[in-house]
N, C-alpha and C positions, 0 to 999 in steps of 0.2 A: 349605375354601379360600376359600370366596364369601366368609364372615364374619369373617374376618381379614384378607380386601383390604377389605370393604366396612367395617370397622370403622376401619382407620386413615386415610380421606378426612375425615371432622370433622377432623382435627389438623392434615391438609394444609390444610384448608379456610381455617381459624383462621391459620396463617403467613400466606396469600396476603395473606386482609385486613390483617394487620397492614402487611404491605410496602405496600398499595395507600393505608393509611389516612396513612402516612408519609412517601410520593411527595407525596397531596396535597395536607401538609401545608408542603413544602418548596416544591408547585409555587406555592402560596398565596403565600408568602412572597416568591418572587420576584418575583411578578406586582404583589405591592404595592412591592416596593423599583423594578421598572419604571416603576412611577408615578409612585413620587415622583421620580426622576429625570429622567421626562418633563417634569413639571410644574416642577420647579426649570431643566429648563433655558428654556422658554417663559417665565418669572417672569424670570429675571436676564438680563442679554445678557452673549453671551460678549467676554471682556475684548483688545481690539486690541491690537496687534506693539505701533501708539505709545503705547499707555498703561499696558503692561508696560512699554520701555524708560522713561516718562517715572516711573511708581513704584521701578524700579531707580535712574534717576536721584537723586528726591528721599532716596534711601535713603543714596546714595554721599554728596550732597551735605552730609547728616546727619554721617555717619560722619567727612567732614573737617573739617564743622566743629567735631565735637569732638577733632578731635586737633587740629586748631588752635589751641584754648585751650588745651588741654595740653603741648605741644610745645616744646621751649623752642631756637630755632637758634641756635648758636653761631656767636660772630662770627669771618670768615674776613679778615686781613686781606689786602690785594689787595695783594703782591710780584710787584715785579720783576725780574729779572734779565737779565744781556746780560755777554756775554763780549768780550773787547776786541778793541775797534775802532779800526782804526791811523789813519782820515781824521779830523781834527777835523770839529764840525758847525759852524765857526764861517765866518762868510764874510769871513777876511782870507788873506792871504800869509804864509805864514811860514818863514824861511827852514830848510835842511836842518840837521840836522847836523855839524858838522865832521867827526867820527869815526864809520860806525860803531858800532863796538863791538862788547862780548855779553851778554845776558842774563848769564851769571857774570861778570862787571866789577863791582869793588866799590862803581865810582863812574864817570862818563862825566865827559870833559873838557865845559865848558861852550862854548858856543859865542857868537859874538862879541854874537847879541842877548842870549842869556842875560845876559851879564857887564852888559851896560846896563839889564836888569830886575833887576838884585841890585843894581847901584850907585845907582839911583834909588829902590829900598828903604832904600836906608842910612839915610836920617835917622828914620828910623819908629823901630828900635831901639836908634839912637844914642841921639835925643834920649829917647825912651823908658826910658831905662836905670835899676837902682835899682828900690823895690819897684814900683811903677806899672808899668815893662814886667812883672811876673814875676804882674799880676793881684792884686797885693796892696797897691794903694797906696791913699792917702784917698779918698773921695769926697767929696761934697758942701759943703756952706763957700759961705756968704753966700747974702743974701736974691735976688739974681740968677739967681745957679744953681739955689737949690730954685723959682721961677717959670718957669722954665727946664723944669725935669723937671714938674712940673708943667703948661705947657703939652702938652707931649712926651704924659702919661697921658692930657689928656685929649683929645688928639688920635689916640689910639691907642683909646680907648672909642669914639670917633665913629667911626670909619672904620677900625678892627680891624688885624690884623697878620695872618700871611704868615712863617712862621719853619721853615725849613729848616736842619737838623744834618745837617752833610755829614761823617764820621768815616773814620779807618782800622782795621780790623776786623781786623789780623794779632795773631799773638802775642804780640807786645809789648806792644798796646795790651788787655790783659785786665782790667790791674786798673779801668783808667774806663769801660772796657765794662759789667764788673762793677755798678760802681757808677752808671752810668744806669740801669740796668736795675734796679734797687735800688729807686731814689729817683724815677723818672719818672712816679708815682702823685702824690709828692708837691709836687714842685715844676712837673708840668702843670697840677695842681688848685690851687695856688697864682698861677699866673698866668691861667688862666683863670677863677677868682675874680675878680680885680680888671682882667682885659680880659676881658672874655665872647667876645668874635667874634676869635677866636683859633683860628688852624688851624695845626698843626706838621707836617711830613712828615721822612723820616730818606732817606739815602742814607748805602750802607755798601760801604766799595770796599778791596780788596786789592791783589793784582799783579796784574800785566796775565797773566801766567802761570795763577795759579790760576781754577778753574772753579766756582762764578761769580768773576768779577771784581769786581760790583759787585750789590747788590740794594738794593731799598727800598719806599717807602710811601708815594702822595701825602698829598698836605695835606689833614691832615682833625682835628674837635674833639673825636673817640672813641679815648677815653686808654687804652679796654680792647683796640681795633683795635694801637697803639701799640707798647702792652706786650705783645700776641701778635707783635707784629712784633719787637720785640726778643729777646724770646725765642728767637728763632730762631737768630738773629747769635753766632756764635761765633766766640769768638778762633783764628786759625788761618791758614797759608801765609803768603806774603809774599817766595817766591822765594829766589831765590839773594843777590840784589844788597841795596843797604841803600833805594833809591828804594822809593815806593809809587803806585800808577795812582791820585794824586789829581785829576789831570785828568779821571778816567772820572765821576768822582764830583763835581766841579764842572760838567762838562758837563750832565749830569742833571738836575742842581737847577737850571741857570741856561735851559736851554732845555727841559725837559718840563715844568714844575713850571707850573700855571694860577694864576699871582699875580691875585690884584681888583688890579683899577685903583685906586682908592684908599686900600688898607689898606697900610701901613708894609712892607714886601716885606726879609725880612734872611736872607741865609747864613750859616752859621758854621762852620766847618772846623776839626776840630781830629784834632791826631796827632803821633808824633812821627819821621814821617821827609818827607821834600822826594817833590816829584813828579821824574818821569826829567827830565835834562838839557835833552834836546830836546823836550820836551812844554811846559818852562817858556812860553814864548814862548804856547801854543795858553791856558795858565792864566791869561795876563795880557790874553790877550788875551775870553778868556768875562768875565771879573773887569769889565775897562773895558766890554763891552757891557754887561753888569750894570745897573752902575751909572749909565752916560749913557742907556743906550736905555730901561731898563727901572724908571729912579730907585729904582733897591734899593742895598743897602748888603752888603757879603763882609766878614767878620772871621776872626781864623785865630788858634789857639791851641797852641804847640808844647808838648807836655805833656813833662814830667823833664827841662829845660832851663836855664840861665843865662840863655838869651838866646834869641827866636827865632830861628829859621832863617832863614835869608836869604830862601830861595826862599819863605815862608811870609810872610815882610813884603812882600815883593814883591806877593802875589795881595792882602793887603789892601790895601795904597795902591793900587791900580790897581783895586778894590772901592770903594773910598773909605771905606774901616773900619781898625780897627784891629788890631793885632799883639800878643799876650798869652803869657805863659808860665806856665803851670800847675805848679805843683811839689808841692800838695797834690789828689792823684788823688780826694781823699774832698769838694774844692770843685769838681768839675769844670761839674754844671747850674747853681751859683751862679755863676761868673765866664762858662760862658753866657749867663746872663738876664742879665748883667749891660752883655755885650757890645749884649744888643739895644738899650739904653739908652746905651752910651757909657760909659767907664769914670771918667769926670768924676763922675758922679753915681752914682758905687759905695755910697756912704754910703746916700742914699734910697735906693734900689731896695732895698738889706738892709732897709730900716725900713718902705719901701710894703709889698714883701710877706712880711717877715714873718721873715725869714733868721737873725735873732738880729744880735748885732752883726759891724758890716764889720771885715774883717781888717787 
């Protein structure tokens, strides 16, 4: 019994040391990584709240400034819109209405100012008549006239221009819709080629019914802002009745629009139906502030027509511009540019910029 308990303690003996030799070897090891740890933290200072957030910072700051160069922001153009508004913003009297009426009336009787703003248009499209009212007639002819337009460019280089296209955007008017939108790369980059300080803005107006009524885009020399903005513009509404809210759309141009003091200041309106009966009056009356207060110039082009509209000769003479009739929808920014110029000097403007030859 003795020598078979006292025989198996060597073997216990031997386990013991090894656990103890293993302990020490572990406690060793700790006791050194305490050091180091000790000593690293005495050696470095610990890093503050601000100089962690101020390396967070410079990290962020990194990180935008490479998506910064990367990044490419698409241009937004700035649209407006506003649904209509029955007060004029103009500060005159104008008389009521005779009638009246409905929204579905095919046409309102005009009232007694109206009849004296159509009869004092008359001579616009009377004497006008033949290819010259219809935007197709000669330009240019003798050394007078081309000094003339001449003068005109190079007073337009010096002191820049201000050109606002005021249009009707229902569905009628599709196919020159179409086609500005088409060509608006081309002939903005054509005249601001040969006028640099050149700012266009659009205003786009339906009925007074439909929602928007009217939108648009100030004056500016970014053709890609432009054509995002045209894009938009769809042909479509225009009510019951045959009128369209081109008052919303003169309004617009003639009072929001930031013309320079010295750059050549022009409207151009084109479409082919009349503004409402009783608004005529509020049209003629933005048109003459226009033109005396603000020395700018309104032109109006009835597009698929013989002859302008009455109410359409009326806003130019009372703009102190003139009265056109469009019957090729595929010349429509031609016999715009041409309007900014005057249709006297149809001929040069095709040859200044470039148009091929005048019709």
């Amino acid at each position: 019994m003795g020598e078979k308990t006292g025989g198996s303690f060597p073997g216990l003996r031997r386990i013991v040391g090894l656990h103890r030799i293993r302990f020490a070897c572990l406690s060793s090891v700790l006791l050194h990584l305490g050091l180091v740890l000790l000593l690293l933290s005495l050696v470095l200072p610990a890093t503050s709240p601000r100089r962690s957030a101020l390396i967070l910072k410079t990290v962020a700051d990194h990180e935008n400034l490479q998506l910064l160069e990367l990044e490419v922001t698409p241009i937004t153009p700035e649209v407006q819109t506003q649904e209509f508004v029955e007060t004029p913003s103009v500060d005159v009297t104008l008389p009521e209405p005779t009638t009246a009426g409905s929204w579905g009336a095919v046409s309102r009787p005009r009232s007694p100012s109206a009849h004296r703003l159509l009869s004092s248009a008359t001579a616009i499209f009377q004497v006008g008549t033949g290819a010259a009212a219809r935007g197709m007639g000669a330009g240019g002819g003798g050394r007078a006239r081309f000094e003339e337009f001449e003068k005109l460019v190079q007073d337009l280089q010096r002191n820049g221009l201000d050109l606002v296209i005021v249009f009707d955007s229902t569905s009628s008017m599709s196919a020159e819709i179409q086609m500005v939108k088409a060509r608006i790369w081309q002939i903005g980059q054509a005249l601001m080629n040969r006028i640099p300080d050149t700012r266009i803005g659009f205003w786009s107006y339906k009925d007074e019914v439909d929602v928007p009524a009217i939108a648009g885009i100030p004056l500016t020399d970014d053709l890609q802002a432009l054509f995002q903005f045209l894009t938009l513009v769809e042909p479509g509404g225009g009510g019951p009745d045959i009128e369209e809210a081109v008052d919303l759309g003169l309004e617009k141009a003639v009072l929001t629009t930031e013309f320079r003091d010295k750059a050549r200041k022009v409207i151009l309106i084109f479409g082919d139906a009349p503004p409402k009966a009783h608004r005529l009056p509020a049209c003629a009356a933005l048109a003459r502030h226009f033109s005396s207060k603000q020395d700018g110039r309104i032109s109006t082009i009835t597009c698929r027509a013989s002859a302008p509209l009455p109410e359409m000769a009326a806003i130019a003479r009372h703009g102190g511009g003139e009265a056109l009739v469009l019957i090729n929808h595929q010349r429509i920014l031609e016999e715009l540019l041409v309007l900014v110029f005057g249709r006297r000097h149809r001929a040069n403007v095709y040859e200044f910029f470039g148009l091929g030859p005048s019709p």
